[in-house]
PDB file of N, CA, C, O and CB in Angstrom:
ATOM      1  N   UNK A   1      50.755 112.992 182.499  1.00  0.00           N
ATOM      2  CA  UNK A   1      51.960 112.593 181.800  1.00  0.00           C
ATOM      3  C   UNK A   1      52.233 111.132 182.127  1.00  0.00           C
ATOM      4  O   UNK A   1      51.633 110.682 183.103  1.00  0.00           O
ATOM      5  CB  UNK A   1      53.167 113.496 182.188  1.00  0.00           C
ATOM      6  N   UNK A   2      52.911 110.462 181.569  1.00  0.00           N
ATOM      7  CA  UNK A   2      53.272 108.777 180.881  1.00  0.00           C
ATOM      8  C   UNK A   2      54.573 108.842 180.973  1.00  0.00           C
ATOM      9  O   UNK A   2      55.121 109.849 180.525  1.00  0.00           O
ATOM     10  CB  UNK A   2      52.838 108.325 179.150  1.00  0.00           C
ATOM     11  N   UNK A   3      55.491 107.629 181.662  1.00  0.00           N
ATOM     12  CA  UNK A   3      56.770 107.919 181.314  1.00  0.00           C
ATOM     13  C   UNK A   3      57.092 106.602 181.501  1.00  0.00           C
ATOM     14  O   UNK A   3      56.966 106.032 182.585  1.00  0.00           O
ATOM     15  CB  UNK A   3      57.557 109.000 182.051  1.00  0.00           C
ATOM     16  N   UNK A   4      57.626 105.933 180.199  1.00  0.00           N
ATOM     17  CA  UNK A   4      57.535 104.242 180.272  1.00  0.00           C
ATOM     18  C   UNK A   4      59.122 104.418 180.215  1.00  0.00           C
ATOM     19  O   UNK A   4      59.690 105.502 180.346  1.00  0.00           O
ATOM     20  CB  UNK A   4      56.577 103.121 178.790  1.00  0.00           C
ATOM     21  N   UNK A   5      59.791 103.114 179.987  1.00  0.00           N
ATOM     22  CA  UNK A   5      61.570 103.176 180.339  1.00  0.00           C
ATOM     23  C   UNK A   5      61.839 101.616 180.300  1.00  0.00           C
ATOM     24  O   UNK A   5      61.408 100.925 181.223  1.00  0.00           O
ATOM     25  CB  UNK A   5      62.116 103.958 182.185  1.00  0.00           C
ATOM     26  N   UNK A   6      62.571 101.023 179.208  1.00  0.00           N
ATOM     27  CA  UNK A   6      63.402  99.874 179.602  1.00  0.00           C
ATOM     28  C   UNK A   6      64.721 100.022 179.267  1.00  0.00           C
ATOM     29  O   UNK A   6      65.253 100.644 178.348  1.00  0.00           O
ATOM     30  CB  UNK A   6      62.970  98.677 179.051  1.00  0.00           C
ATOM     31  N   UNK A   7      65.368  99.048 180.559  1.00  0.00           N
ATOM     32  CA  UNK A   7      66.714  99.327 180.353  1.00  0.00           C
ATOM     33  C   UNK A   7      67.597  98.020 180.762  1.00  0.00           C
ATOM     34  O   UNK A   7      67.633  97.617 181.925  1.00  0.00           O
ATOM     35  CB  UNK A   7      67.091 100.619 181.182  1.00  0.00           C
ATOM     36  N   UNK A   8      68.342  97.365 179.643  1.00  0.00           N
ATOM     37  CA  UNK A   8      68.919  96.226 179.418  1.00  0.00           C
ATOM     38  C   UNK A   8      70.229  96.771 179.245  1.00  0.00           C
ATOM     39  O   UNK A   8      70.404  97.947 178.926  1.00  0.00           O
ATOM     40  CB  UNK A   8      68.352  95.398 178.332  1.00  0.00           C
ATOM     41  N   UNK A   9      71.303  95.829 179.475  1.00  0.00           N
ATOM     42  CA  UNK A   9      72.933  95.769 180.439  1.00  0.00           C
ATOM     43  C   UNK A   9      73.289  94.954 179.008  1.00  0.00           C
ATOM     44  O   UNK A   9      74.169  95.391 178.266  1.00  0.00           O
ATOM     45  CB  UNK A   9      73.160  94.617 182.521  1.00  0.00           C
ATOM     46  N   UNK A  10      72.591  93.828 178.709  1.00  0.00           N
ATOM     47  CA  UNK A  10      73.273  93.288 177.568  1.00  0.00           C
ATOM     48  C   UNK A  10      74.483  92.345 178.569  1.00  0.00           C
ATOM     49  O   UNK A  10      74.281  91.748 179.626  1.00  0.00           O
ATOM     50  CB  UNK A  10      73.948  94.693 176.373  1.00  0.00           C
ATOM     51  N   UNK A  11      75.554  92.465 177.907  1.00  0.00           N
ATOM     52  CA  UNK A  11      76.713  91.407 178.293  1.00  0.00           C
ATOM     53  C   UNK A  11      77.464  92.764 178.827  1.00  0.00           C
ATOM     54  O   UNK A  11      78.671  92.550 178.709  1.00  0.00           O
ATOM     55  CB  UNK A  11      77.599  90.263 176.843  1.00  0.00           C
ATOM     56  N   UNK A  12      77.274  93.890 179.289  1.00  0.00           N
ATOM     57  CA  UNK A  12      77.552  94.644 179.851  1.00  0.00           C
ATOM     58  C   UNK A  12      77.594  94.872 181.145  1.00  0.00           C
ATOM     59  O   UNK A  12      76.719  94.254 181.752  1.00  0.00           O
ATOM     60  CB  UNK A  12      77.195  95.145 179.453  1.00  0.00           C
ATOM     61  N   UNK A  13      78.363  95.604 181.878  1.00  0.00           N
ATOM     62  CA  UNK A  13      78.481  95.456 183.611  1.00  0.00           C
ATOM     63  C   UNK A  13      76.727  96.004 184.168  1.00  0.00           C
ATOM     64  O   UNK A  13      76.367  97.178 184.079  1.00  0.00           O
ATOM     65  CB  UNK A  13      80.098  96.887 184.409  1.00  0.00           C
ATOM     66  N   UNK A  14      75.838  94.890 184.715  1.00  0.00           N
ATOM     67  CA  UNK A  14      74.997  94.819 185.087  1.00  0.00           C
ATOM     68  C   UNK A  14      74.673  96.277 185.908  1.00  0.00           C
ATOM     69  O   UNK A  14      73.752  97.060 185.674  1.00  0.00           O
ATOM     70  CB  UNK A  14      75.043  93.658 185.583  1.00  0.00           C
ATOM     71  N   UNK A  15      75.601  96.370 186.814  1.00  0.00           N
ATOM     72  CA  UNK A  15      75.845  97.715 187.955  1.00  0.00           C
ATOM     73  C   UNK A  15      75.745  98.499 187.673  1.00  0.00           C
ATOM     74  O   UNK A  15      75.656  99.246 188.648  1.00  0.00           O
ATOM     75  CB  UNK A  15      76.780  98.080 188.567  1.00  0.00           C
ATOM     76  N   UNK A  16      75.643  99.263 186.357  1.00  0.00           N
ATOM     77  CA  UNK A  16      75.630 100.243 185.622  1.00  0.00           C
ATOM     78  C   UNK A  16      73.963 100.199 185.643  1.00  0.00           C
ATOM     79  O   UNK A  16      73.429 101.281 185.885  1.00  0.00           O
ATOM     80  CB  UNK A  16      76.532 100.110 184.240  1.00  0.00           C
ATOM     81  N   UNK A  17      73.266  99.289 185.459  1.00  0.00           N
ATOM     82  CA  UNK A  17      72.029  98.804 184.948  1.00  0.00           C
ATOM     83  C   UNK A  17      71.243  99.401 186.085  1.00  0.00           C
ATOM     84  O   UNK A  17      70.321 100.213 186.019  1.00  0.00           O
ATOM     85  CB  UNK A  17      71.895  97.152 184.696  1.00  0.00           C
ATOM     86  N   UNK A  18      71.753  98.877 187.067  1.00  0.00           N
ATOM     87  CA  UNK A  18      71.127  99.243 188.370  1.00  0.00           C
ATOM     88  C   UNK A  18      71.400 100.269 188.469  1.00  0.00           C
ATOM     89  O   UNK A  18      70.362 100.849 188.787  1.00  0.00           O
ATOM     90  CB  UNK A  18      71.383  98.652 189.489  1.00  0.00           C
ATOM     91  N   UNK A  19      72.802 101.501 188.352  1.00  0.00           N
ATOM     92  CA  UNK A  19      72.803 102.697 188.974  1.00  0.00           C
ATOM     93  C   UNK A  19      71.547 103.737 188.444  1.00  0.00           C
ATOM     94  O   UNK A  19      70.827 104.533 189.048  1.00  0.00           O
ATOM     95  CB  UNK A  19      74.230 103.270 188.737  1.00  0.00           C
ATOM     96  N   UNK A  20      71.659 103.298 186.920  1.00  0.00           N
ATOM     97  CA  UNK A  20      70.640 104.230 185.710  1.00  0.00           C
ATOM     98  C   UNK A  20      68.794 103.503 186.384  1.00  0.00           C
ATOM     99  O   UNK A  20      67.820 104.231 186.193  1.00  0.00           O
ATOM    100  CB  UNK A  20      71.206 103.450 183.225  1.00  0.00           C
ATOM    101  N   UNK A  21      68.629 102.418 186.945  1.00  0.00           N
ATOM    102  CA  UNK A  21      67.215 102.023 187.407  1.00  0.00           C
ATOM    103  C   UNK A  21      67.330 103.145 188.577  1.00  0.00           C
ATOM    104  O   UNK A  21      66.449 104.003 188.619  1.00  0.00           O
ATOM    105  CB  UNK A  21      66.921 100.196 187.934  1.00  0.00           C
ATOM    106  N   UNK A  22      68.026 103.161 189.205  1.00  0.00           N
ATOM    107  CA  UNK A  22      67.821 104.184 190.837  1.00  0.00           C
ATOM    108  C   UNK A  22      67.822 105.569 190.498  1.00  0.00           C
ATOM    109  O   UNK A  22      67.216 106.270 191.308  1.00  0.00           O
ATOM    110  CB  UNK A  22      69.224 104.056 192.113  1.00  0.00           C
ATOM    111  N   UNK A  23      68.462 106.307 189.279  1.00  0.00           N
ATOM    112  CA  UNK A  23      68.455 106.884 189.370  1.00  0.00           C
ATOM    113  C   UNK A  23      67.283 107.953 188.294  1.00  0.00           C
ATOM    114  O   UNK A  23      67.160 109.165 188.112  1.00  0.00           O
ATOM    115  CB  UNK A  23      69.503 106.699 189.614  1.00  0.00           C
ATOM    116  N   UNK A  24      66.578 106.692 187.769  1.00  0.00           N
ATOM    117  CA  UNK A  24      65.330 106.874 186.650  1.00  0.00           C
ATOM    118  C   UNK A  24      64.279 106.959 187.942  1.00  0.00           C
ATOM    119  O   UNK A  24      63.494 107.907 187.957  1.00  0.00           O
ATOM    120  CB  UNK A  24      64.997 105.305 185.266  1.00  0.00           C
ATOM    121  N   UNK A  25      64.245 105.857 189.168  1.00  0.00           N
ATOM    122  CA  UNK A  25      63.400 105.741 190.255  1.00  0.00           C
ATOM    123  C   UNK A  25      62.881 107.462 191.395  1.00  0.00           C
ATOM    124  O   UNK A  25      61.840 107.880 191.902  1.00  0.00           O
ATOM    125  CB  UNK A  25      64.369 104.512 191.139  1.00  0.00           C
ATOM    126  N   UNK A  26      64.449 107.976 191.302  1.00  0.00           N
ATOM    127  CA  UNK A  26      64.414 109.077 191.950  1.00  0.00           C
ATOM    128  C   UNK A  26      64.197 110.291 191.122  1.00  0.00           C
ATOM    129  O   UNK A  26      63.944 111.366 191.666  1.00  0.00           O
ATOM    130  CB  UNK A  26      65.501 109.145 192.651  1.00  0.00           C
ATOM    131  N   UNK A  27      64.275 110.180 189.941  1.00  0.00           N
ATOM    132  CA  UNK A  27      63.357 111.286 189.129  1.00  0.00           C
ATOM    133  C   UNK A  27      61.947 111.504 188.472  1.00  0.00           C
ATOM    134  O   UNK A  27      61.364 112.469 187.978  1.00  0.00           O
ATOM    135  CB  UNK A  27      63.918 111.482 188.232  1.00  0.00           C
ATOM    136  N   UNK A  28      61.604 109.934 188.725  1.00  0.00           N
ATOM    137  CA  UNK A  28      60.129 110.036 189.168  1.00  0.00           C
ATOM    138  C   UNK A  28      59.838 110.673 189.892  1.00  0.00           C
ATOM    139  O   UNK A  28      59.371 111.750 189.522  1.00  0.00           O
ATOM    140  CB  UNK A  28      59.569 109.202 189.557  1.00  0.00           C
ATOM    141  N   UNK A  29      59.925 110.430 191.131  1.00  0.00           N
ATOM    142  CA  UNK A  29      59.929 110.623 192.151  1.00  0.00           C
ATOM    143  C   UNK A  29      59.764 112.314 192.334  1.00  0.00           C
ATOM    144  O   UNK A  29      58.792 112.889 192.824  1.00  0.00           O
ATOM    145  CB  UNK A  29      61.006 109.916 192.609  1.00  0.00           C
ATOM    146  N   UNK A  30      60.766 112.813 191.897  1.00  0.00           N
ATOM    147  CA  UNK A  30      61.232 114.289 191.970  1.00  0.00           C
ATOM    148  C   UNK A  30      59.798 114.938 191.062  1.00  0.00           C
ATOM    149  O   UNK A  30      59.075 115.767 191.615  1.00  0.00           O
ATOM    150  CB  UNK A  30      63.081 114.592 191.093  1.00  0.00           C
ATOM    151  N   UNK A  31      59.515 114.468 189.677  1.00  0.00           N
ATOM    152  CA  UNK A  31      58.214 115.044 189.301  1.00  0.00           C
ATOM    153  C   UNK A  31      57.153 114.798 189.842  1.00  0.00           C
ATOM    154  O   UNK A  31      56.156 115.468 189.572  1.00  0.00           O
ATOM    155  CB  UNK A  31      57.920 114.862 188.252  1.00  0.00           C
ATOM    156  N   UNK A  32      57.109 113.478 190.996  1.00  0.00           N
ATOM    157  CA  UNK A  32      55.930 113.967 191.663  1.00  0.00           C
ATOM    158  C   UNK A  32      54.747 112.447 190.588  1.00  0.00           C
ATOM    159  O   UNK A  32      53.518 112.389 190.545  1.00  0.00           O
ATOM    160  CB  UNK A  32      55.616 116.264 191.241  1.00  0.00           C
ATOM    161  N   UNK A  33      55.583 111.664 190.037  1.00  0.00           N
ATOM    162  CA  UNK A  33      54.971 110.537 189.206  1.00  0.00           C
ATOM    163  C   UNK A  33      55.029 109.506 190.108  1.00  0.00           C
ATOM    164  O   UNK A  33      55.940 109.388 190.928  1.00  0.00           O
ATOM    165  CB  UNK A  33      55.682 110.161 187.839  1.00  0.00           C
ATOM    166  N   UNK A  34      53.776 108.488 189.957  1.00  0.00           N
ATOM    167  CA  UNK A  34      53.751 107.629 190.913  1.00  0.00           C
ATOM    168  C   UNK A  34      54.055 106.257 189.554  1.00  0.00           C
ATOM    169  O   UNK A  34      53.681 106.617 188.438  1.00  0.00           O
ATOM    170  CB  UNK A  34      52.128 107.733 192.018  1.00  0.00           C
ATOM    171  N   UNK A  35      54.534 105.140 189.609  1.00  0.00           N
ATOM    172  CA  UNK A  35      54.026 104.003 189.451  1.00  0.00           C
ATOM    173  C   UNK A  35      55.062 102.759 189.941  1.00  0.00           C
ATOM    174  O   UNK A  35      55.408 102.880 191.117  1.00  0.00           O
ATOM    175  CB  UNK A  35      53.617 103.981 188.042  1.00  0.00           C
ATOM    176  N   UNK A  36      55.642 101.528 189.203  1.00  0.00           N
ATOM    177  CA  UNK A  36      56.702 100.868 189.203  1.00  0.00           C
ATOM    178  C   UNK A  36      58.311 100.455 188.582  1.00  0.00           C
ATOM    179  O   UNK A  36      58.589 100.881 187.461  1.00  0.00           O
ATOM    180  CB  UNK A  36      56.196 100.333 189.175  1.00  0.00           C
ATOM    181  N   UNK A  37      59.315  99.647 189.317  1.00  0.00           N
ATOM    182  CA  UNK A  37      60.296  99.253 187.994  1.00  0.00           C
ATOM    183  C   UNK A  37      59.844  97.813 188.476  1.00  0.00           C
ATOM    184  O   UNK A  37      59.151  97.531 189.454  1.00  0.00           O
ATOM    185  CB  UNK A  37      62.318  99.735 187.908  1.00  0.00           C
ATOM    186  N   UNK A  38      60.375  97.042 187.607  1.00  0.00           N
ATOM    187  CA  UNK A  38      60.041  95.418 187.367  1.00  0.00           C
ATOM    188  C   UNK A  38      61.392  95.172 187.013  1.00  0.00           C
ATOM    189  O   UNK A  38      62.016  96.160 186.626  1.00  0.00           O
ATOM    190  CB  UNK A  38      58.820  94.887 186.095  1.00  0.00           C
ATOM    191  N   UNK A  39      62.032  94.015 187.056  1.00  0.00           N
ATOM    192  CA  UNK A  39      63.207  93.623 186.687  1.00  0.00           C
ATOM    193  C   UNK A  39      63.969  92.539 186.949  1.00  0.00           C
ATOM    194  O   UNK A  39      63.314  91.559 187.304  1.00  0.00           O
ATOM    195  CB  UNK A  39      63.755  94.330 186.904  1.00  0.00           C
ATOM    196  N   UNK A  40      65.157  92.392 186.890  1.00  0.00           N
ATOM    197  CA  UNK A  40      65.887  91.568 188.084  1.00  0.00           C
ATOM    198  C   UNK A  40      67.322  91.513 187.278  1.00  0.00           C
ATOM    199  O   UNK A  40      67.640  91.474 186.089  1.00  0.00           O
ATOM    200  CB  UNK A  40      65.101  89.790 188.532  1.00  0.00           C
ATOM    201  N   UNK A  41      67.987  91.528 188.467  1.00  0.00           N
ATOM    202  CA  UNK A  41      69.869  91.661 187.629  1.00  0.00           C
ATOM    203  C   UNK A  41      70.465  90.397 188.243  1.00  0.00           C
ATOM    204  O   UNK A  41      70.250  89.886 189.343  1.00  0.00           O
ATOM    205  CB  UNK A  41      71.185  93.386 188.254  1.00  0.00           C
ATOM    206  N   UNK A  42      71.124  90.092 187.428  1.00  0.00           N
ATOM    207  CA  UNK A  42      71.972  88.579 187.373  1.00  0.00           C
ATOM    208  C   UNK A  42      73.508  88.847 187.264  1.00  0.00           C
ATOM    209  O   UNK A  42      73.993  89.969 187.414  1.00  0.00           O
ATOM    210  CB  UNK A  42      71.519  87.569 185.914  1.00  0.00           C
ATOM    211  N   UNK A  43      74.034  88.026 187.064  1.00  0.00           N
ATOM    212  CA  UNK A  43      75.927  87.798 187.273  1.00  0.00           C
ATOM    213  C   UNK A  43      75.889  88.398 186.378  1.00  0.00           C
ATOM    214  O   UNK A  43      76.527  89.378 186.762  1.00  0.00           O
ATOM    215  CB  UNK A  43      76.977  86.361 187.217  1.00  0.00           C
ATOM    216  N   UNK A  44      75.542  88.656 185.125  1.00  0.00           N
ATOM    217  CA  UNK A  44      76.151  88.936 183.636  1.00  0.00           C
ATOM    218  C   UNK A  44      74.869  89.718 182.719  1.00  0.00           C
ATOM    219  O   UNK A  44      74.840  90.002 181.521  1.00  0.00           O
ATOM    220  CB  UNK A  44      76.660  87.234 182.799  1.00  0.00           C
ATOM    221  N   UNK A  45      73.937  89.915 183.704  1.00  0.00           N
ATOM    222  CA  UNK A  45      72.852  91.088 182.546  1.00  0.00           C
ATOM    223  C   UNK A  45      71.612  91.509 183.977  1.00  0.00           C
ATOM    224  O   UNK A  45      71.080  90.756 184.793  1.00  0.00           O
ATOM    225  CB  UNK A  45      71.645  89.785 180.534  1.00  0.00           C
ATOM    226  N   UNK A  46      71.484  93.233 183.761  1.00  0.00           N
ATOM    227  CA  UNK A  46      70.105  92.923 184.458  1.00  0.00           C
ATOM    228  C   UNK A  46      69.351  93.686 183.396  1.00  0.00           C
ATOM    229  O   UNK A  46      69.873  94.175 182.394  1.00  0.00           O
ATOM    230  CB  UNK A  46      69.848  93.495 186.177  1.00  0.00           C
ATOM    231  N   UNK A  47      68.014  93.740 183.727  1.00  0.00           N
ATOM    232  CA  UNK A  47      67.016  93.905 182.791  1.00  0.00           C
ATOM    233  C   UNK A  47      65.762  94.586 183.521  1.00  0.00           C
ATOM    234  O   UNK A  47      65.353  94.087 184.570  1.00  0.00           O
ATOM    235  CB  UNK A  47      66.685  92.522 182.140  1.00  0.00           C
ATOM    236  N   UNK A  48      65.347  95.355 183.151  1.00  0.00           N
ATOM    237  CA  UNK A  48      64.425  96.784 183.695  1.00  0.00           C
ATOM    238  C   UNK A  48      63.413  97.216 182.888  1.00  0.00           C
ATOM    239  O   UNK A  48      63.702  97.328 181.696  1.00  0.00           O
ATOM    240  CB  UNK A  48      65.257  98.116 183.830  1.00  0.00           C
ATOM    241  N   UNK A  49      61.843  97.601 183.366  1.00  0.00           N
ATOM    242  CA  UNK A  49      61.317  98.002 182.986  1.00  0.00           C
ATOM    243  C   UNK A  49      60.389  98.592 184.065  1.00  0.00           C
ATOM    244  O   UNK A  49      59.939  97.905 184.982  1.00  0.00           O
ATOM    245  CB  UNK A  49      61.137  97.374 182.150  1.00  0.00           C
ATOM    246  N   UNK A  50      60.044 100.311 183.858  1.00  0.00           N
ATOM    247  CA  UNK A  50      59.449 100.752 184.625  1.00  0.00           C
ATOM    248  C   UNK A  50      58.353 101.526 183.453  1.00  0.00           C
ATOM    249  O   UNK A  50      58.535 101.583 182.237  1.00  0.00           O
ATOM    250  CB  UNK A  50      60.350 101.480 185.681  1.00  0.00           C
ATOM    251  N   UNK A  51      57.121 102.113 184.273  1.00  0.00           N
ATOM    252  CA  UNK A  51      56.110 102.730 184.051  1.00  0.00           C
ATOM    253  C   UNK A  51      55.676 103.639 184.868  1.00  0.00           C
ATOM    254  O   UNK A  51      55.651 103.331 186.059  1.00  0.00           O
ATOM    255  CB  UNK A  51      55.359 102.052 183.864  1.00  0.00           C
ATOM    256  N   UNK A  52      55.327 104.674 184.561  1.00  0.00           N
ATOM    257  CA  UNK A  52      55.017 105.828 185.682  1.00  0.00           C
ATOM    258  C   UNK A  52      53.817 106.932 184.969  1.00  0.00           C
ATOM    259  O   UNK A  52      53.782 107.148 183.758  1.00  0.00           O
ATOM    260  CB  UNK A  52      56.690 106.800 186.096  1.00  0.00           C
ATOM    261  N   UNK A  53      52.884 107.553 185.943  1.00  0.00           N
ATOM    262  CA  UNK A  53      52.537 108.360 185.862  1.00  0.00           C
ATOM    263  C   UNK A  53      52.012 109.334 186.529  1.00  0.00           C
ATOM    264  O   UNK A  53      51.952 109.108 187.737  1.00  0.00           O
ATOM    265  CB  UNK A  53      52.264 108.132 185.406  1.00  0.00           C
ATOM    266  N   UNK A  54      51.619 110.312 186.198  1.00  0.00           N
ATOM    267  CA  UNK A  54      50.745 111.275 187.282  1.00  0.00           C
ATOM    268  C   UNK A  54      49.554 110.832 187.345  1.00  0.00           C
ATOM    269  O   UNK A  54      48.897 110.254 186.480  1.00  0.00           O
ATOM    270  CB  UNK A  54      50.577 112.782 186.970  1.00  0.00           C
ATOM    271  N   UNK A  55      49.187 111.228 188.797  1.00  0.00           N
ATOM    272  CA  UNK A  55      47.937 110.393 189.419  1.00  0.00           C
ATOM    273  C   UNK A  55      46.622 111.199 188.740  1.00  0.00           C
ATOM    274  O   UNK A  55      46.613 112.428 188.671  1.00  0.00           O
ATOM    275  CB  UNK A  55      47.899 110.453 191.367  1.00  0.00           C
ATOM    276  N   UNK A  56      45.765 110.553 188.359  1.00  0.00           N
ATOM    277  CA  UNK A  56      44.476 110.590 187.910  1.00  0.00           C
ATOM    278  C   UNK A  56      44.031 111.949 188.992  1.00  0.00           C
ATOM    279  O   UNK A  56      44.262 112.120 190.189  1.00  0.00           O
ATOM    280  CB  UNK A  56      43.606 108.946 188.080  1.00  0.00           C
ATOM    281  N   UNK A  57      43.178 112.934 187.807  1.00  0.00           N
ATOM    282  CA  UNK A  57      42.956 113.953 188.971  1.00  0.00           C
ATOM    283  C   UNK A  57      41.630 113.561 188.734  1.00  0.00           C
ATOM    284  O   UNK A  57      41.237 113.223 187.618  1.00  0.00           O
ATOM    285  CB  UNK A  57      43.422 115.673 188.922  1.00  0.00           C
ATOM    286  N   UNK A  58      40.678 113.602 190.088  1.00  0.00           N
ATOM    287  CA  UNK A  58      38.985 113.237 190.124  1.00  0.00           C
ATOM    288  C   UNK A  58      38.299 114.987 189.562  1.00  0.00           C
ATOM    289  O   UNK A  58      38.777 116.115 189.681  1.00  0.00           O
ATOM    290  CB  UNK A  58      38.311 112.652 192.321  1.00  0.00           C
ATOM    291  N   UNK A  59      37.218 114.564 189.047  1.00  0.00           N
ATOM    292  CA  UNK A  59      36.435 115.740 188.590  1.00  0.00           C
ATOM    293  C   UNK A  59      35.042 115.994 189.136  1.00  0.00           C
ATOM    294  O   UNK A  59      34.398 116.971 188.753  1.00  0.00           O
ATOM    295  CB  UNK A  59      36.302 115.651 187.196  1.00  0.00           C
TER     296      UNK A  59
END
């Protein structure tokens, strides 16, 4: 499974931006998906993008 995600604040309260990144981070997490978020939040917008998946099984 694949689970891509961006998430932009706009002129909107940034903090919000961040609560929904931590809490996209810890439900990765919870299925057991490995990958990253990328981003960065500023005075007045942050901006997010993560990618995740389940780890390659060897055959």
């Amino acid at each position: 499974m694949r689970v891509t995600f961006n998430i932009s604040s706009g002129s909107e309260d940034p903090k919000q931006a961040v609560e929904l990144r931590e809490k996209f981070e810890a439900l990765m997490v919870e299925y057991g998906l490995q990958g990253t978020t990328r981003g960065d939040e500023y005075s007045k917008r942050a901006i997010f993008n993560g990618s995740y998946r389940t780890e390659a099984k060897e055959e």
